[in-house]
Backbone as a ProteinNet text record, in pm:
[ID]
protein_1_A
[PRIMARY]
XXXXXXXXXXXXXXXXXXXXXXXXXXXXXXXXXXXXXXXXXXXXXXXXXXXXXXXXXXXXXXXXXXXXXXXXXXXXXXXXXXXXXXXXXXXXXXXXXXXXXXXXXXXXXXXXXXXXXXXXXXXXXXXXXXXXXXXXXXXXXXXXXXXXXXXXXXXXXXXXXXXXXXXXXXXXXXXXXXXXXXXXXXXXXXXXXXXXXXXXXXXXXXXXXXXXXXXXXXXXXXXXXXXXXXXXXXXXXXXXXXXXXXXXXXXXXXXXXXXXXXXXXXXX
[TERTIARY]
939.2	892.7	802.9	792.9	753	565.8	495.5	350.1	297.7	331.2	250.5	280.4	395.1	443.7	314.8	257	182.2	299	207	251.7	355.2	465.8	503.2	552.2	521.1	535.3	686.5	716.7	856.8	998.6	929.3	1022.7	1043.7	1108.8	1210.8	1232.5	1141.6	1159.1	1166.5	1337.9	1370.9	1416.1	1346.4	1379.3	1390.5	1436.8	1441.8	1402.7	1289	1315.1	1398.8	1463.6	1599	1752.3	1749.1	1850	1819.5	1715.2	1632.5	1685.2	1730.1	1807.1	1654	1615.6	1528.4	1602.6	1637.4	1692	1625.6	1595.7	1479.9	1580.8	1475.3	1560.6	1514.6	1503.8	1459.1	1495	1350.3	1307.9	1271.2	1352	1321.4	1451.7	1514.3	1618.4	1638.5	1531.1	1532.9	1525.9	1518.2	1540.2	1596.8	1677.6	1806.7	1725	1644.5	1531.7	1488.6	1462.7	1390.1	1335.1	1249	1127.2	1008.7	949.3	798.2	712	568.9	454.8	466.2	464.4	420.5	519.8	666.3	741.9	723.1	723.4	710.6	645	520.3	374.6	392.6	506	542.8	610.8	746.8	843	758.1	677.2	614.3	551.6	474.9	411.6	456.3	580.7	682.5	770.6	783.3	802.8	773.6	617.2	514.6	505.2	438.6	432.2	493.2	679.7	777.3	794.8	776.1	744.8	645.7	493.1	389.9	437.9	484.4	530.8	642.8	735.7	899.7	879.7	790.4	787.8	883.6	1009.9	1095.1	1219	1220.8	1358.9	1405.8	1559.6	1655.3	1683.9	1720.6	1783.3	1794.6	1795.6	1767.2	1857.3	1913.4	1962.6	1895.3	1931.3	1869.8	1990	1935.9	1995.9	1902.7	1963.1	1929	1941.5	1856.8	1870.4	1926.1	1959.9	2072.4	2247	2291.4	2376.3	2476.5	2419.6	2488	2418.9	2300	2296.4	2196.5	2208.5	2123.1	1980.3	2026.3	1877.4	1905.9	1870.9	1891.2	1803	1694.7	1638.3	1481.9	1434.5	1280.8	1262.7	1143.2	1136.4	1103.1	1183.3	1147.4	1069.3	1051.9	982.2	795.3	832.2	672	658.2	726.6	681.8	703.2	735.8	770.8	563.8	561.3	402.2	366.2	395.5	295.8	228.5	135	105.8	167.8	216.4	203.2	156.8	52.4	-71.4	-29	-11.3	32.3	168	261.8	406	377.4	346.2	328.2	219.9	152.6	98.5	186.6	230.5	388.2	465.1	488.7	624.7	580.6	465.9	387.2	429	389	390	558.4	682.7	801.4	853.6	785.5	774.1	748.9	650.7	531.3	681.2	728.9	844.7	924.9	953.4	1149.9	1128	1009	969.9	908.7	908.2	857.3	995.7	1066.8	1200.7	1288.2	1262.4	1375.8	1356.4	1200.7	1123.7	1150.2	1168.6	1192.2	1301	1240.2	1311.6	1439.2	1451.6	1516.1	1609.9	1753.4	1820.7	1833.4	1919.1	1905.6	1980.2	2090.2	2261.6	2215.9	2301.5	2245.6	2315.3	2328.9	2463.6	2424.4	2513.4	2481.5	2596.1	2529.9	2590.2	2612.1	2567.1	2542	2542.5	2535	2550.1	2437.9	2443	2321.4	2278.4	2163.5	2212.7	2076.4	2063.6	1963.1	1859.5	1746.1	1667.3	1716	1779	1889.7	1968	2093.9	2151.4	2085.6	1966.4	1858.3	1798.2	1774.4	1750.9	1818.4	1962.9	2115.8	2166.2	2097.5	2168.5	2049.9	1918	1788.1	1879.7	1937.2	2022.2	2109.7	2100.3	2195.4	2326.6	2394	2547.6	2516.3	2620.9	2671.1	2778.7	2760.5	2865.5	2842.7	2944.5	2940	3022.1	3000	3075.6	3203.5	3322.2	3432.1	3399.9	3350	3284	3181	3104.1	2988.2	3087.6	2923.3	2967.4	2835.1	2790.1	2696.6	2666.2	2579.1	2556.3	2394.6	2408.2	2276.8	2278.9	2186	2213.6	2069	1983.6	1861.7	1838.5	1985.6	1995.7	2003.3	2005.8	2068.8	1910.7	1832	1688.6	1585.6	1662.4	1576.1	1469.3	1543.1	1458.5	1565.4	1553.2	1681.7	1636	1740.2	1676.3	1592.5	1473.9	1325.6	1298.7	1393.1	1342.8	1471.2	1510.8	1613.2	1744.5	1834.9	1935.3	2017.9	1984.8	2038.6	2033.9	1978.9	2004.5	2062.1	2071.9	2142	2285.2	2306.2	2465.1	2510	2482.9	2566.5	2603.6	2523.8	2550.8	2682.3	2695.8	2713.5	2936.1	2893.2	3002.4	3051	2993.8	2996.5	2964.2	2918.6	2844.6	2911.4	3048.5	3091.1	3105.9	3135.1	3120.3	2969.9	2903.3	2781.8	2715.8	2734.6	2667.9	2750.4	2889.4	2985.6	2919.7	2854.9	2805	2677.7	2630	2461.3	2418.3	2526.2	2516	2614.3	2692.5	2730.1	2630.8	2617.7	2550.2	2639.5	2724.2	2872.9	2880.4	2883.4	2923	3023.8	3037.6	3213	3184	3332.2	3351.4	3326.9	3305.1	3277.8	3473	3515.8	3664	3593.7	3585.3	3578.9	3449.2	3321.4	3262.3	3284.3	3353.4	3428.8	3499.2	3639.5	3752.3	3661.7	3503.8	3453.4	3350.6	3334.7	3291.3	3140	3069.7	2950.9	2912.7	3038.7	3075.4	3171	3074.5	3194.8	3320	3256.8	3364.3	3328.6	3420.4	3424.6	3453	3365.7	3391.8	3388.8	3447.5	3425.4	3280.1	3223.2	3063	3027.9	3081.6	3024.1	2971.7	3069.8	3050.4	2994	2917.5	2855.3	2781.2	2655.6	2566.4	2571.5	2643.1	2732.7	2763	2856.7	2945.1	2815.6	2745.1	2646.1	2542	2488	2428.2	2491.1	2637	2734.3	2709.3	2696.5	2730.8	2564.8	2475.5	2298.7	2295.7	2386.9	2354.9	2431.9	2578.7	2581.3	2546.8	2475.7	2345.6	2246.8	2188.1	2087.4	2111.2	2233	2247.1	2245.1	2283.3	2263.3	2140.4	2100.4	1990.2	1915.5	1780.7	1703.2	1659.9	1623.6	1563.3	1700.3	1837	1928.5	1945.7	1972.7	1989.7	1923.9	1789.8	1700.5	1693.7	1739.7	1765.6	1865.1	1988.1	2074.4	2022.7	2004.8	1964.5	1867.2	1773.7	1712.2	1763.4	1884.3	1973.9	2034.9	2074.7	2157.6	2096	2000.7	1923.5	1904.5	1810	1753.8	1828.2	1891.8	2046.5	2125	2135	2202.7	2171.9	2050	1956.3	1933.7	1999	1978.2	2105.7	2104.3	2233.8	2272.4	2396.6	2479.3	2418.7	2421.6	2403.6	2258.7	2129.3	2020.8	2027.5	2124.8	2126.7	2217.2	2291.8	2324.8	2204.1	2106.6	2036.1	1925.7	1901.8	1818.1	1878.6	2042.2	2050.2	2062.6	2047.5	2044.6	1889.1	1784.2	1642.6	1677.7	1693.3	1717.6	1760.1	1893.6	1962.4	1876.1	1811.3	1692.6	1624.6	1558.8	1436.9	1513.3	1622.6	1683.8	1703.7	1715.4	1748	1681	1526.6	1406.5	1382.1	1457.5	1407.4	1521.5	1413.2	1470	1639.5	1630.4	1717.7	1801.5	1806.1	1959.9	2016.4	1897.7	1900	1989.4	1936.5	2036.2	2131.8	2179.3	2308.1	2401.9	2363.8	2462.1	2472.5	2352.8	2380.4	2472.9	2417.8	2532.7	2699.8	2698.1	2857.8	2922.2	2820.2	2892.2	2885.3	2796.6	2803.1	2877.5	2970.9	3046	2990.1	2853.2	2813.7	2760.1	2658.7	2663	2486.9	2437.1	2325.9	2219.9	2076.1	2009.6	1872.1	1851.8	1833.3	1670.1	1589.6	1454.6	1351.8	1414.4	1332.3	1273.9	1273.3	1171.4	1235.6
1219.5	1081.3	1069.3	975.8	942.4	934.7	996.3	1036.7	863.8	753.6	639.4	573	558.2	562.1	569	463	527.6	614	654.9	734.3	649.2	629.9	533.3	572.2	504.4	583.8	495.5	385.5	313.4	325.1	360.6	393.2	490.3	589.1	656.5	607.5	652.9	610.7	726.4	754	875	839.1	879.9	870.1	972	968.4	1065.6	966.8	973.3	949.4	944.8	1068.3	1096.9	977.2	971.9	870.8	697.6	711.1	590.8	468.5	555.7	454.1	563.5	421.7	469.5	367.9	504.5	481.8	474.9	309.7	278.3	302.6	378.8	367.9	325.4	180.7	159.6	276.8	387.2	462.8	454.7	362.3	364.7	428.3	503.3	521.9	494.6	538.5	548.2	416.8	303.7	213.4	98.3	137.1	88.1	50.1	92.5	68.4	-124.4	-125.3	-247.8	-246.2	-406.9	-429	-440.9	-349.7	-401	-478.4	-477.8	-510.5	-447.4	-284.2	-238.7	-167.8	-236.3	-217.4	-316.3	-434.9	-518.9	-544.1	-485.3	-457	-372	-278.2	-151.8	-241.1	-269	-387.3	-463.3	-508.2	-587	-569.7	-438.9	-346	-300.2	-220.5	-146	-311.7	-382.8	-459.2	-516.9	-562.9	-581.2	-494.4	-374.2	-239.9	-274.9	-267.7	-271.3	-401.8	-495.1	-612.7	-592.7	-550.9	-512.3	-406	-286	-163.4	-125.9	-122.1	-67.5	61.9	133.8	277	341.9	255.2	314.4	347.2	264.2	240.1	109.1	130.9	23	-51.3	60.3	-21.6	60.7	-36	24.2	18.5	72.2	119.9	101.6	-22.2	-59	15.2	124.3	135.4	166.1	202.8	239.4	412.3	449.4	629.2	602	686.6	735.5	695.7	562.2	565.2	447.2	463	401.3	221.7	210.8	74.1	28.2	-47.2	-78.8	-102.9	-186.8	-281.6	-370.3	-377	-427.1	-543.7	-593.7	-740.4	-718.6	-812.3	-782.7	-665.1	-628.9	-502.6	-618.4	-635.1	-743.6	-672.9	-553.3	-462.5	-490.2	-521.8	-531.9	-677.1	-785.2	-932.8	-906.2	-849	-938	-963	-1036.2	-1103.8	-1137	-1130.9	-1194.9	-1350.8	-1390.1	-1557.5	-1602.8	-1747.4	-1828.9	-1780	-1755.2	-1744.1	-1589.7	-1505.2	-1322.6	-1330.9	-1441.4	-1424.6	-1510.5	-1592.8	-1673.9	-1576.8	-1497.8	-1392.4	-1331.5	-1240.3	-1177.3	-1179.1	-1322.6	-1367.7	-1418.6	-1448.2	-1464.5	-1334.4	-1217.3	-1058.2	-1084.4	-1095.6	-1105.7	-1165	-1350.2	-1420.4	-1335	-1309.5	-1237.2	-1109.4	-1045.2	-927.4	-971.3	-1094.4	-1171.1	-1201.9	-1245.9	-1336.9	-1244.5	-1152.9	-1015.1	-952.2	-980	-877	-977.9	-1129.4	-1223.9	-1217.4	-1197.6	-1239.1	-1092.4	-983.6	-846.6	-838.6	-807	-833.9	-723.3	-560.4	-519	-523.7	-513	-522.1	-461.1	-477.5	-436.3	-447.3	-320.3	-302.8	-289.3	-325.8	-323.1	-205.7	-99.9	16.5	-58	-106.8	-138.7	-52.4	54.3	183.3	147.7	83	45.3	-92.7	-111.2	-271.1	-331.8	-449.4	-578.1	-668.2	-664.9	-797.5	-872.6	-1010.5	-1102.2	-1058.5	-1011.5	-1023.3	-920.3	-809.1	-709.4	-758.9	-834	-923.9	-1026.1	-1060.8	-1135.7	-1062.6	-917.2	-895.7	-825.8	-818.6	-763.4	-885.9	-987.1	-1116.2	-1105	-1092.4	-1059.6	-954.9	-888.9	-778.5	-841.3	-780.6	-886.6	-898	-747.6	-770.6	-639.8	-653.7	-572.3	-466.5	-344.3	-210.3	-233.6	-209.8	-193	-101.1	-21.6	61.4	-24.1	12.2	-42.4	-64.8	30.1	-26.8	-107.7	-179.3	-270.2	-367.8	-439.8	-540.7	-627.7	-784.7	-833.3	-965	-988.7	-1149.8	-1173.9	-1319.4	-1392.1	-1429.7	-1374.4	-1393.1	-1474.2	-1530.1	-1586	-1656.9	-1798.4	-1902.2	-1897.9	-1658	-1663.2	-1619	-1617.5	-1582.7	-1714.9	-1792.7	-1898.6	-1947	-1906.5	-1883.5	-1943.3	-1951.4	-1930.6	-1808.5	-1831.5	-1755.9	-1774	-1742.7	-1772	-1682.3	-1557.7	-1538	-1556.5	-1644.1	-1702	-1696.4	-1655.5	-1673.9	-1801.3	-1923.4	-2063.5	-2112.4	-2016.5	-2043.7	-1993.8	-1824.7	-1730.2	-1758	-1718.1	-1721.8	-1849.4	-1981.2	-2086.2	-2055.8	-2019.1	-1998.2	-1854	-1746.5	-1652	-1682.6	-1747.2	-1748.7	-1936.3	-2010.7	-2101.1	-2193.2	-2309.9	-2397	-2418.6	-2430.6	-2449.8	-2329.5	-2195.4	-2083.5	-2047.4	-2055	-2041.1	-2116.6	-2231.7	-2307.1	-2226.5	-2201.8	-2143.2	-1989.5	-1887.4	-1805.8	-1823.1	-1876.2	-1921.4	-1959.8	-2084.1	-2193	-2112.1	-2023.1	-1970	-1802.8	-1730	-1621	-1499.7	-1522.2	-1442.5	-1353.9	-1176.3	-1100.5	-1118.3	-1026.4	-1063.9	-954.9	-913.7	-796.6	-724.4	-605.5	-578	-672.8	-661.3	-702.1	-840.1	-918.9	-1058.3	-1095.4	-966.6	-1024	-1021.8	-904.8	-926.7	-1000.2	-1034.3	-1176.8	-1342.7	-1338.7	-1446.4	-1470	-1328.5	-1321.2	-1281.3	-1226.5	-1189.2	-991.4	-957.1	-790.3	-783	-713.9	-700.8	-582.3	-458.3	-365.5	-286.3	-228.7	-166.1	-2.1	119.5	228.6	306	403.2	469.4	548.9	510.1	531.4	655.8	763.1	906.3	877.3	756	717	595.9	549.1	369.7	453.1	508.2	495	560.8	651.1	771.2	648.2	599.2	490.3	348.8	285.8	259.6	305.3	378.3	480.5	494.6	545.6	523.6	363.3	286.2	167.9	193	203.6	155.8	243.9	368.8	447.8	355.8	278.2	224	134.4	61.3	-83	-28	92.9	177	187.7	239	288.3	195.2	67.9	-51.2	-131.9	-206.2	-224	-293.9	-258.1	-251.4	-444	-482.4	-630.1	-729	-671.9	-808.9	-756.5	-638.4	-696	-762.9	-780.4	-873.6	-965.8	-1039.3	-1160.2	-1224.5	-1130.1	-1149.5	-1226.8	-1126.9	-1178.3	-1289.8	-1311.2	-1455.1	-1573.4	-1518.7	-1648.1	-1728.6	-1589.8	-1621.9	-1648.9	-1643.6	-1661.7	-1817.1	-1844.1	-1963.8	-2084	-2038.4	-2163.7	-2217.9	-2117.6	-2201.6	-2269.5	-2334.4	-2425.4	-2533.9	-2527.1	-2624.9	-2734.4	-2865.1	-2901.7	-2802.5	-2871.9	-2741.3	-2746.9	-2887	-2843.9	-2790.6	-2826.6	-2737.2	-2600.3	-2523.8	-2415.5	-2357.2	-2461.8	-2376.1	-2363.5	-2448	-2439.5	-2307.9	-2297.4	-2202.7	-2057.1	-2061.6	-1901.4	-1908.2	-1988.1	-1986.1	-1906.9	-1968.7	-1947.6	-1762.3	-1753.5	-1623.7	-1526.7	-1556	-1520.1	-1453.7	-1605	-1599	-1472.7	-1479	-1351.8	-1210.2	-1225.9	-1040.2	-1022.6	-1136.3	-1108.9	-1005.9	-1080.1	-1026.1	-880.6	-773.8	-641.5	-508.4	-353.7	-260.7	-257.8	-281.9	-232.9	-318.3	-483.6	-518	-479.7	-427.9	-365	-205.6	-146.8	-20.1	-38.6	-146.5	-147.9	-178.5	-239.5	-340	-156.2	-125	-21.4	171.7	133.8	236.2	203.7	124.3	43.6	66.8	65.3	57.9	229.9	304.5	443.5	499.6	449.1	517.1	609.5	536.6	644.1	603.6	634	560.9	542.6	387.2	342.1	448.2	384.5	447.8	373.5	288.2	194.4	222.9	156.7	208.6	53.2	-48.1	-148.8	-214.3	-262.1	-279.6	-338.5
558.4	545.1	422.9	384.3	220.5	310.3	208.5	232.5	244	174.5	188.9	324.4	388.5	555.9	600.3	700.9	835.1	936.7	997.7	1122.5	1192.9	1280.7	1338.4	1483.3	1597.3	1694.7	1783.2	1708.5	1751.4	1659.5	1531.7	1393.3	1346.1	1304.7	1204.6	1079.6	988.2	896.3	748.3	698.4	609.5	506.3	409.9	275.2	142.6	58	-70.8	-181.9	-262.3	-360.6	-489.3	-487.6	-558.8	-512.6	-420.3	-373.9	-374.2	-394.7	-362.1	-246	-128.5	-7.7	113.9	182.9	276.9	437.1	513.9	628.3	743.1	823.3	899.6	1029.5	1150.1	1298	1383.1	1475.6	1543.4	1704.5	1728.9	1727.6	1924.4	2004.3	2125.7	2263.4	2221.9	2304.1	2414	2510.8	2655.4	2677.5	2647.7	2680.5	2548.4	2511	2466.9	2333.8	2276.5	2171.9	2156.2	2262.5	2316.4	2222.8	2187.6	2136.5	2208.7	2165.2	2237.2	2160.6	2214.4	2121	1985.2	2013.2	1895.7	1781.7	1806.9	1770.6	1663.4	1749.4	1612.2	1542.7	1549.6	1479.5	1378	1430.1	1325.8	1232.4	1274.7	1181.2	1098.8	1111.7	1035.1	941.1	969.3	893.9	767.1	836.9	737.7	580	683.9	567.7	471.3	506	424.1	315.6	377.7	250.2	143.3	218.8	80.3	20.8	54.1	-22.9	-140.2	-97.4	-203.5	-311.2	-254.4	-283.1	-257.2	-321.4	-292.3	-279.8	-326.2	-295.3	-381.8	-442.9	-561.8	-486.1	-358.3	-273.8	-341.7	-357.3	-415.7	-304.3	-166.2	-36.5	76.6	153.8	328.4	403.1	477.3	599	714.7	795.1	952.4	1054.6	1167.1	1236.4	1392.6	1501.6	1566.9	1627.9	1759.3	1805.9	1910.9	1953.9	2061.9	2070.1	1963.5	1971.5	2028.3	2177.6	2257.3	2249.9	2225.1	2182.1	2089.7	1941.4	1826.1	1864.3	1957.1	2005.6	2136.7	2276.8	2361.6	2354.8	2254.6	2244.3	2303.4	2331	2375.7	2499.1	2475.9	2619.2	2759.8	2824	2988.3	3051.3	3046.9	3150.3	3099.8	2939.8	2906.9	2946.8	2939.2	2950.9	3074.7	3176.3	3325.5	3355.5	3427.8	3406.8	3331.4	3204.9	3091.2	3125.6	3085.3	3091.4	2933.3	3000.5	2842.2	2746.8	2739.6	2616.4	2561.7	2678.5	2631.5	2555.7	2636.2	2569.2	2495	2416.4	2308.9	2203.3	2227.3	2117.7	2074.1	2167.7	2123.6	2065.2	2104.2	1997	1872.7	1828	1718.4	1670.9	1681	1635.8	1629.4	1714.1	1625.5	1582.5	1532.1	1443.4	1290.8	1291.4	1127.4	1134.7	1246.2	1174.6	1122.4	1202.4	1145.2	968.3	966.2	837.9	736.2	754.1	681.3	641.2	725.5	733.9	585.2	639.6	582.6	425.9	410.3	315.2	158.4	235.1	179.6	82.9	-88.2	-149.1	-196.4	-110.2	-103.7	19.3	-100.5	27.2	115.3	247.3	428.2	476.2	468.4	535.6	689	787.4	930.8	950.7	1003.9	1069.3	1228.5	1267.2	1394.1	1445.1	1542.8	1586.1	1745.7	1828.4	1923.3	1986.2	2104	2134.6	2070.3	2058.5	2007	2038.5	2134.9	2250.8	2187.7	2234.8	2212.2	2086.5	2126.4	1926.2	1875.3	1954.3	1893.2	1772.2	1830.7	1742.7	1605.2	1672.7	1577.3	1474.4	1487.4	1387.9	1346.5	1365.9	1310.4	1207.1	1215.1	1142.1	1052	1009.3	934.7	802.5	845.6	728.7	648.4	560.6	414.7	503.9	529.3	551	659.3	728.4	829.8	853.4	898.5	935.1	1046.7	1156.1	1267.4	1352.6	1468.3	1544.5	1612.1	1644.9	1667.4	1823.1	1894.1	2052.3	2051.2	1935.2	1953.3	2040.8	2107.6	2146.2	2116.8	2120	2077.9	2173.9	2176.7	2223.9	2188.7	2270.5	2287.5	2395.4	2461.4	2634.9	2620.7	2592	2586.6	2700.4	2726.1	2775	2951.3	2968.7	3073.1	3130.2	3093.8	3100.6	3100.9	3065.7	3051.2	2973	2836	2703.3	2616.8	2484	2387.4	2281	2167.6	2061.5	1983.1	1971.9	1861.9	1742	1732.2	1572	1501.3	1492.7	1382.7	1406	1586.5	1606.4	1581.5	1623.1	1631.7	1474.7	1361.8	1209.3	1134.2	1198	1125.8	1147.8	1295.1	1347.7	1342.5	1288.1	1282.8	1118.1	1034.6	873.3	851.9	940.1	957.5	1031	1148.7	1187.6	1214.6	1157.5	1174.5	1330.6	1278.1	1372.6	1550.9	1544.5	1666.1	1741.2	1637.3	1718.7	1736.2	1660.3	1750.7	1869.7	1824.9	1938.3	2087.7	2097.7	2208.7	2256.9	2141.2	2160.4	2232.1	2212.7	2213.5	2358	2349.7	2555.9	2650.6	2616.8	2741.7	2770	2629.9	2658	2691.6	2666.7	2704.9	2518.8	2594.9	2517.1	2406.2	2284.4	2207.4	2148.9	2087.1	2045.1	1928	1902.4	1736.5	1671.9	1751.4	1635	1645.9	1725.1	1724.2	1611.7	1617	1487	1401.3	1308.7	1218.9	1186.4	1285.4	1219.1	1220.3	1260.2	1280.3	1146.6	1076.8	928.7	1024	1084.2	1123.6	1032.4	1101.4	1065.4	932.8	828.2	712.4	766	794.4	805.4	932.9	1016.8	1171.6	1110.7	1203.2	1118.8	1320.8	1264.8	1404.5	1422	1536.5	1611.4	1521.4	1480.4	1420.7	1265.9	1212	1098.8	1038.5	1094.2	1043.8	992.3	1030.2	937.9	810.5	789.4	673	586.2	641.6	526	520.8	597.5	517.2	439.8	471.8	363.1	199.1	253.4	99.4	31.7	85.8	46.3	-13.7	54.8	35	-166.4	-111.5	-252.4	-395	-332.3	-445.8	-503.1	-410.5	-445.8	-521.4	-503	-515.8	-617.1	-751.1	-844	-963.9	-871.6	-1008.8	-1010.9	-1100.7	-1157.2	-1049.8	-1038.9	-908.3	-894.9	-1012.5	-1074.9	-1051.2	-1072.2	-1109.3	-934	-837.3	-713.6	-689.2	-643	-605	-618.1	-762.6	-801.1	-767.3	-717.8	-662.6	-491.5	-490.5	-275.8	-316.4	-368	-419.2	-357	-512.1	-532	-437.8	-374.9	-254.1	-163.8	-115.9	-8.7	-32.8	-158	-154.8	-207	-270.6	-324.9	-216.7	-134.8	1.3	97.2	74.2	120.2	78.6	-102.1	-195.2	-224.6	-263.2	-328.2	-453.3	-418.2	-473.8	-638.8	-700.8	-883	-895.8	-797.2	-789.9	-793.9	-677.8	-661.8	-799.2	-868.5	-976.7	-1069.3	-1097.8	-1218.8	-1145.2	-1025.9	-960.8	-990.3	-929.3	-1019.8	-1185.3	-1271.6	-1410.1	-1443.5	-1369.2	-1350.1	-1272.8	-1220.5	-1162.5	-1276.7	-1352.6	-1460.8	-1561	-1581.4	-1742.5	-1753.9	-1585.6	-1570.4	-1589.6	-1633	-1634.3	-1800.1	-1850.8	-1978.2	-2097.9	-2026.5	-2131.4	-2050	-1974.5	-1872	-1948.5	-1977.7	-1991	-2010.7	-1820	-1778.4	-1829.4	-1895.3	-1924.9	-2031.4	-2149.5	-2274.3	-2223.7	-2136	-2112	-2039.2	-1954	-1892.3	-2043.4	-2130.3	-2238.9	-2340.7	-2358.8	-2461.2	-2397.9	-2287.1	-2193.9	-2194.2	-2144.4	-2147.1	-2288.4	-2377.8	-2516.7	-2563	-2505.7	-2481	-2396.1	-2280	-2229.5	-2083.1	-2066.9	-1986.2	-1889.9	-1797.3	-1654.4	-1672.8	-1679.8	-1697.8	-1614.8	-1654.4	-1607.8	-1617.7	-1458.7	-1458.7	-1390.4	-1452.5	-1411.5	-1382.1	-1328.6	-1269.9	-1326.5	-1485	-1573.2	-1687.5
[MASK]
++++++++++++++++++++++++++++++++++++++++++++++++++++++++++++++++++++++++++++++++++++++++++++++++++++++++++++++++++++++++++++++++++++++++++++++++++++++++++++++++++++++++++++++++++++++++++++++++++++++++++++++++++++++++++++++++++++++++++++++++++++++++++++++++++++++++++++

């Protein structure tokens, strides 16, 4: 673990500087790596840092331990009793993670290795793009609890798989399949359970290798243009554009290319 890391007692968190891909694990097995309190205290934590400090990671890898499921959604065993006021602190703490997570200007492949149920799924949709195990299965069971979704399900998954399928996902609370997220555009690619996080990882290294400043500007763009009318969001990535022109690295991608050789791209 990279020496600036606190300690983390819900997270897994492995990295190489040489590779510059740092692979986060939500770190709770025995119980399906629930969220607790201080899970998301950690999440929050950890994202912050790399917002201030990239630490000299290009890109991350979100997965989960044991396998058998990513994230089963809030821990119930910690809220059963809570008052109003305890579960409304709480969810403040995975409010500040979701928005830490959304806000993070490196990118965040999900390996979802395991099932994904309720803020599971929520913060499976927080990740730029998605790998997933061919036995996932996913939902939003919120509605069957008598809650809905609060860190950004009912915004993500209508943009993600569109509006009528979500709303169908959402009000019945009924499971669907890793195939069904994929042909619904949620899941880019299905890998077999031994291999998601391998082949995302591959993917994190080749984000990793190109220029650290134009990804970022990239996820920006994309992030915040699609919020905008459309001829705004064009002049917004032009503004995005501008800021790479005057950096190192576009001077050595242009003079490599014309050298024949494979850039060497240093953030700057």
């Amino acid at each position: 673990m990279h020496t600036k890391f606190p300690k983390f007692e819900t997270l897994q968190v492995e990295g190489h500087c040489e590779d510059k891909v740092l692979l986060v694990t939500l770190n709770r097995p025995h119980v399906g790596n629930a969220f607790n309190t201080l899970m998301g205290q950690e999440l929050e934590a950890l994202w912050s840092l790399l917002t201030v400090d990239d630490l000299g990671f290009r890109s991350i890898v979100l997965t989960g331990a044991g396998g058998r499921v990513f994230c089963a959604g809030a821990d119930l065993k910690e809220r059963n009793g809570m008052s109003k006021v305890q579960w409304q602190r709480q969810h403040e703490i995975f409010e500040r993670q979701y928005f830490a997570m959304i806000d993070l200007p490196i990118p965040v492949i999900g390996a979802i290795n395991g099932h994904a149920y309720a803020g599971g799924l929520e913060i499976a949709l927080c990740c730029d793009f998605l790998y997933a195990a061919k036995n996932t299965r996913f939902a939003l069971t919120e509605v069957t609890l008598g809650i809905m979704p609060g860190a950004g399900g009912t915004q993500n998954l209508p943009r993600a798989v569109g509006e009528r399928r979500a709303k169908e996902i959402i009000m019945t609370g009924k499971p669907f399949t890793a195939q069904q997220a994929k042909e619904w555009g949620l899941v880019n690619e299905l890998f077999d359970p031994k291999d998601v996080i391998d082949q995302a990882l591959n993917t994190a290294q080749v984000i990793a290798s190109n220029a650290p400043l134009s990804v970022k500007q990239v996820k920006r763009s994309i992030r915040y243009g699609s919020q905008m009318e459309l001829k705004t969001a064009y002049r917004f990535e032009i503004e995005a554009y501008n800021h790479l022109v005057d950096t190192q690295d576009r001077v050595e991608g242009i003079i490599a290319f014309n050298e024949k050789r494979q850039p060497v791209f240093k953030g700057c």
